[in-house]
C-alpha positions as CSV (number, residue, x, y, z in Angstrom):
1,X,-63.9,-33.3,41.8
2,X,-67.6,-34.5,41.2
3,X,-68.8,-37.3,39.2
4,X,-70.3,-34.7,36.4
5,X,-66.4,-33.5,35.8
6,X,-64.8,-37.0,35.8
7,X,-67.1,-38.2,33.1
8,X,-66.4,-34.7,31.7
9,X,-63.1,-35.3,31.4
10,X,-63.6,-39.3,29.8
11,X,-65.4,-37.2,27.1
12,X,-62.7,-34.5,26.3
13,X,-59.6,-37.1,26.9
14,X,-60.8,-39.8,24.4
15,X,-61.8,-37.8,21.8
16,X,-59.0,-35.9,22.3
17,X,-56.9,-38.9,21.9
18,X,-58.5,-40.5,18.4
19,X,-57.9,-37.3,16.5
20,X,-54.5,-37.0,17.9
21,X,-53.1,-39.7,16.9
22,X,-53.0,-37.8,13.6
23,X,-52.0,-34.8,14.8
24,X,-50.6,-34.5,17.9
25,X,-50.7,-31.9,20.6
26,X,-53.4,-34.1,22.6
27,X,-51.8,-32.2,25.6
28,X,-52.8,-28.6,24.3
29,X,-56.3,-29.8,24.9
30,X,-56.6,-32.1,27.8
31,X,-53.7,-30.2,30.3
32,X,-56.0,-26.7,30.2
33,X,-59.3,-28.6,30.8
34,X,-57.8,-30.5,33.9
35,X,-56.5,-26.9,35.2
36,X,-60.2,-25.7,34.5
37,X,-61.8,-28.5,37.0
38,X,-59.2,-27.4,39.6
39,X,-56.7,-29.8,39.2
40,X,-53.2,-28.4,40.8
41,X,-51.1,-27.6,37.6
42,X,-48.2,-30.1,38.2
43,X,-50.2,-33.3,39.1
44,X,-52.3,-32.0,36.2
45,X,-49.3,-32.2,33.6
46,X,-48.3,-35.3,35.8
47,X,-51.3,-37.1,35.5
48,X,-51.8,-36.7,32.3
49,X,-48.6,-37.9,31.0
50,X,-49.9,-41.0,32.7
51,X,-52.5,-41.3,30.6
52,X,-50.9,-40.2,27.3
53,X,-48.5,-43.8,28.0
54,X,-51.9,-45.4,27.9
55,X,-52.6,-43.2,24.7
56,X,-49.5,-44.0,22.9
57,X,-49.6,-47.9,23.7
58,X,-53.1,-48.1,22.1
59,X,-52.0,-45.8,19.1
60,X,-49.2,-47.9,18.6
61,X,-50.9,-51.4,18.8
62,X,-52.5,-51.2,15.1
63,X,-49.4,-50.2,13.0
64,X,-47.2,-52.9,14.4
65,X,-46.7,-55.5,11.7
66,X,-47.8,-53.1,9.1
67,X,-44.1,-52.3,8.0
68,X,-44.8,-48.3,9.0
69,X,-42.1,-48.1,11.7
70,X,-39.3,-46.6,11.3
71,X,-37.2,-50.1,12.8
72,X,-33.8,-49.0,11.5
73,X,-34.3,-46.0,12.6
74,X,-35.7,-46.6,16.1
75,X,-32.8,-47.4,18.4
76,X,-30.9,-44.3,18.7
77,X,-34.4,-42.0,18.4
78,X,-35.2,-44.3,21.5
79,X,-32.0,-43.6,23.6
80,X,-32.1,-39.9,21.9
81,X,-35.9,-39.6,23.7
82,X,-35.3,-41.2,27.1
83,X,-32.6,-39.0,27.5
84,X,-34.5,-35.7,26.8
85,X,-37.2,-36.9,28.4
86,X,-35.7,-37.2,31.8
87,X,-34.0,-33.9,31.6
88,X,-38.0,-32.1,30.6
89,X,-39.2,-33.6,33.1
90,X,-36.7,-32.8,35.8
91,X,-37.7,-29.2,34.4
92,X,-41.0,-29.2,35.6
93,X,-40.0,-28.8,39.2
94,X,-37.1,-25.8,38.1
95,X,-38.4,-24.0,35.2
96,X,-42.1,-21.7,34.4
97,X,-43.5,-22.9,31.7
98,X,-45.3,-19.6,30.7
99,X,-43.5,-18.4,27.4
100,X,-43.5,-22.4,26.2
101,X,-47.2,-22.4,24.1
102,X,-46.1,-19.2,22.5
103,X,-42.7,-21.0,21.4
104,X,-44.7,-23.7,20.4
105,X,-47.3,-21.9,18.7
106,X,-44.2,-20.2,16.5
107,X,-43.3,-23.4,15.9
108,X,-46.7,-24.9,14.5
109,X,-47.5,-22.0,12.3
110,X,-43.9,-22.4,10.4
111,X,-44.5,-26.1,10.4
112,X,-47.7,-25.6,8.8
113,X,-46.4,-23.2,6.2
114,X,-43.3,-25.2,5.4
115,X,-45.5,-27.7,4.6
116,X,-48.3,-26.1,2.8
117,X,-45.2,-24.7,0.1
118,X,-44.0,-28.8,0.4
119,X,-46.8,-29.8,-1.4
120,X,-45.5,-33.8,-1.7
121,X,-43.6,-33.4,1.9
122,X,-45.1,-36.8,3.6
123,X,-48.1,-37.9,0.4
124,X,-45.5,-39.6,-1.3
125,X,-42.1,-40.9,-0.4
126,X,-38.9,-39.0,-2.0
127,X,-36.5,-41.6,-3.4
128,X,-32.7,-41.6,-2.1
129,X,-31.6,-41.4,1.2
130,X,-31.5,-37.9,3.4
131,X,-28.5,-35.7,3.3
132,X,-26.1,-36.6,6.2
133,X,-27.0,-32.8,7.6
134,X,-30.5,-33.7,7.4
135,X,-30.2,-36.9,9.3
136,X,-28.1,-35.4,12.0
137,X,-30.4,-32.6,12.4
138,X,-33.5,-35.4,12.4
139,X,-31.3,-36.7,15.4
140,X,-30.8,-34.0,17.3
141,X,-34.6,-32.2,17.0
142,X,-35.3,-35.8,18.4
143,X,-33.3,-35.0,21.7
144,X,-34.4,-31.7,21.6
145,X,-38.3,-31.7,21.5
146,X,-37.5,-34.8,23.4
147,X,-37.0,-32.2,26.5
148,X,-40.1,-30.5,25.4
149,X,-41.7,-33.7,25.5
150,X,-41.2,-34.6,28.8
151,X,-41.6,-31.1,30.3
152,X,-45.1,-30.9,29.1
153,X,-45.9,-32.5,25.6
154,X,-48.3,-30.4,23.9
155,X,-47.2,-30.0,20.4
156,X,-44.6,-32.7,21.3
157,X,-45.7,-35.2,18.8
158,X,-46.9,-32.6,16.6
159,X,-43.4,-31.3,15.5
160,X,-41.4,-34.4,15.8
161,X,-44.1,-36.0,12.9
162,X,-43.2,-32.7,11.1
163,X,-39.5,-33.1,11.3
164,X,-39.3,-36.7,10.4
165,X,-40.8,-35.8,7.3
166,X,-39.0,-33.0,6.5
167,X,-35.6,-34.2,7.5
168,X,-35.8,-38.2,7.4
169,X,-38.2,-38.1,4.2
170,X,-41.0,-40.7,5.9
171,X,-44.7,-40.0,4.3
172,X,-47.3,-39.2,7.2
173,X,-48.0,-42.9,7.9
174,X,-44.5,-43.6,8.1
175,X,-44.1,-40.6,10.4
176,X,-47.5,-40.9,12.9
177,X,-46.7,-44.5,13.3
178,X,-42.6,-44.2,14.8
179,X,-44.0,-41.0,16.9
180,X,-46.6,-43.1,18.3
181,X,-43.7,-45.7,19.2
182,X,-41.2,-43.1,20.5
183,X,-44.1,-41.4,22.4
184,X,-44.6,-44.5,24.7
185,X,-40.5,-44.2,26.2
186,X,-40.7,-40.4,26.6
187,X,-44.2,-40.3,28.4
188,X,-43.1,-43.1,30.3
189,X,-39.7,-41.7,31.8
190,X,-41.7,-38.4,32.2
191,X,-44.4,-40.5,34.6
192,X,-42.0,-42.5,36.3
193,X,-40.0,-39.0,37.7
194,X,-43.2,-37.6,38.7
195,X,-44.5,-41.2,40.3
196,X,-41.0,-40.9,42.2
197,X,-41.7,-36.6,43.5
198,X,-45.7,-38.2,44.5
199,X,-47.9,-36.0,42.3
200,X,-49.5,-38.0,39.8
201,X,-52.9,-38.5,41.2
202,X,-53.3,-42.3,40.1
203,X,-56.7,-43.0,40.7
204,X,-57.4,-40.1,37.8
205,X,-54.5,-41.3,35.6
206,X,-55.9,-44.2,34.8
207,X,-59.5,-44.0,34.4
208,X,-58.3,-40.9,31.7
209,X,-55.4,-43.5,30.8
210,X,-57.9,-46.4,30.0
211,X,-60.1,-44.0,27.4
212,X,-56.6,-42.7,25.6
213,X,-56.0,-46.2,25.6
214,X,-59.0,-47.1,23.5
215,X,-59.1,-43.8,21.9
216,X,-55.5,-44.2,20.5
217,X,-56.6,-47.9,19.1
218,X,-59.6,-46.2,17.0
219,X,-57.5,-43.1,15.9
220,X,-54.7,-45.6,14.7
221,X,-57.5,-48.0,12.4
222,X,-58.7,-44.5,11.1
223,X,-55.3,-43.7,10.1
224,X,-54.2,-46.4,8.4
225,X,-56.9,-46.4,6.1
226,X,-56.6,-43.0,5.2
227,X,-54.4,-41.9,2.5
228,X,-51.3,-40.2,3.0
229,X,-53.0,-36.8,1.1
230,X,-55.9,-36.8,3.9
231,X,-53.6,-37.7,6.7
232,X,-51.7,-34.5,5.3
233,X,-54.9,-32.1,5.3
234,X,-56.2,-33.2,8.8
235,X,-52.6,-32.5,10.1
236,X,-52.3,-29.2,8.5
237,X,-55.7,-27.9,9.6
238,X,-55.4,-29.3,13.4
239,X,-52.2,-27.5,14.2
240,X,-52.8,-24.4,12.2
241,X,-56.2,-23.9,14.6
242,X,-54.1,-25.0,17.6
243,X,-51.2,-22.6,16.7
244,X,-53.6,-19.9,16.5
245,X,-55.4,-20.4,20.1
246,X,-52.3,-20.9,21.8
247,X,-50.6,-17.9,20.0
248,X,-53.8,-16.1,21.3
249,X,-54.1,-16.9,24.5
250,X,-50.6,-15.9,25.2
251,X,-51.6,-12.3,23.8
252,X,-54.6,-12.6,26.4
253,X,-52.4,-12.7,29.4
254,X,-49.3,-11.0,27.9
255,X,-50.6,-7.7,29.8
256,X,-50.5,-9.7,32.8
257,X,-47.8,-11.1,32.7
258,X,-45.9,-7.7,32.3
259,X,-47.5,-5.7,35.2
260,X,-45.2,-5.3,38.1
């Protein structure tokens, strides 16, 4: 790798990182421009789950003290994500991953429509408590796109902020800043499996770690001062474009992928 496409790379990984603190799916960016400089596609996803620890950390820094996190909350979605974590990641070495961005892509576009016909979903906070179904269910997409999570991440945070404010009623602040949190454990039991099979390439990790890092502090501030209606629109436009290109480059290679 020349010096040209590690700078490259600082560019694309820390902006990257200060819009995604918003809205997620920093992976959807970062993992295909690493396989376009020739990075080997599992210490690719390897290496950058490195980095997104760094990422989260940062993004997490300014909305401690705040009284955005989700503390009550944040014990069993912690135990929930370190548990699905390890078993995505374990995944990585057993499982293709080709049909997961058109899953996710699904996903992204109904998320986005849900919430376009939610108008208040996340702007302002809905008074009472969730229904017990809804809390369960808040639970269990938790441990279930904690998996996703530490298989690859892209879209990860993306429809984990959507379901906490569907199902556990949290505004967008609310929801951004106990994603952020939860990020940190299920990036870093993802990193620590792949630091244990040898292909995280560390040198890479954190140089693109450090910019995340910095990147996820900057896209926190911006966050937290704006409102909850903004934080709403930037969110819907982000993974509506990022459902599209995924859903299209899957139609690209679907002929492909059926020949033979």
């Amino acid at each position: 790798m020349t010096v040209i496409q590690i700078f490259i790379l600082i560019g694309v990984f820390l902006i990257a990182s200060i819009i995604s603190v918003i809205t997620g799916s920093t992976s959807l960016i970062t993992v295909p421009i690493m396989f376009q400089v020739g990075i080997d596609p599992r210490t690719a996803l390897a290496t950058n789950m490195l980095a997104l620890t760094l990422m989260s950390v940062g993004g997490t820094l300014p909305f401690l003290g705040k009284g955005v996190i989700d503390r009550r909350r944040l014990p069993l979605l912690i135990s929930l994500t370190l548990f699905g974590s390890i078993l995505g990641a374990l995944l990585v070495f057993i499982v293709p991953s080709k049909s997961i961005p058109f899953i996710i892509s699904i996903s992204m576009i109904a998320v986005a429509v849900f919430s376009i016909f939610n108008r208040d979903a996340g702007i302002v906070p809905i008074e009472g408590v969730p229904s017990r179904v809804a809390e369960i269910t808040g639970y269990a997409a938790t441990f279930i796109f904690g998996i996703y999570g530490g298989f690859f991440s892209g879209g990860y945070v993306t429809l984990l902020t959507a379901a906490y404010i569907m199902l556990f009623r949290m505004t967008f602040v609310q929801a951004i800043a106990t994603t952020k949190l939860i990020n940190i454990f299920s990036s870093l039991v993802a990193t620590i499996i792949f630091m244990m099979q040898g292909i995280v390439d560390y040198k890479l990790g954190f140089i693109l770690g450090i910019a995340m890092f910095f990147g996820g502090i900057i896209g926190a501030r911006i966050t937290l001062r704006l409102s909850n209606a903004w934080l709403k629109r930037i969110y819907l436009t982000a993974i509506t474009i990022l459902a599209f290109v995924t859903f299209y480059k899957q139609e690209q290679k679907a002929p492909q992928t059926n020949v033979g």
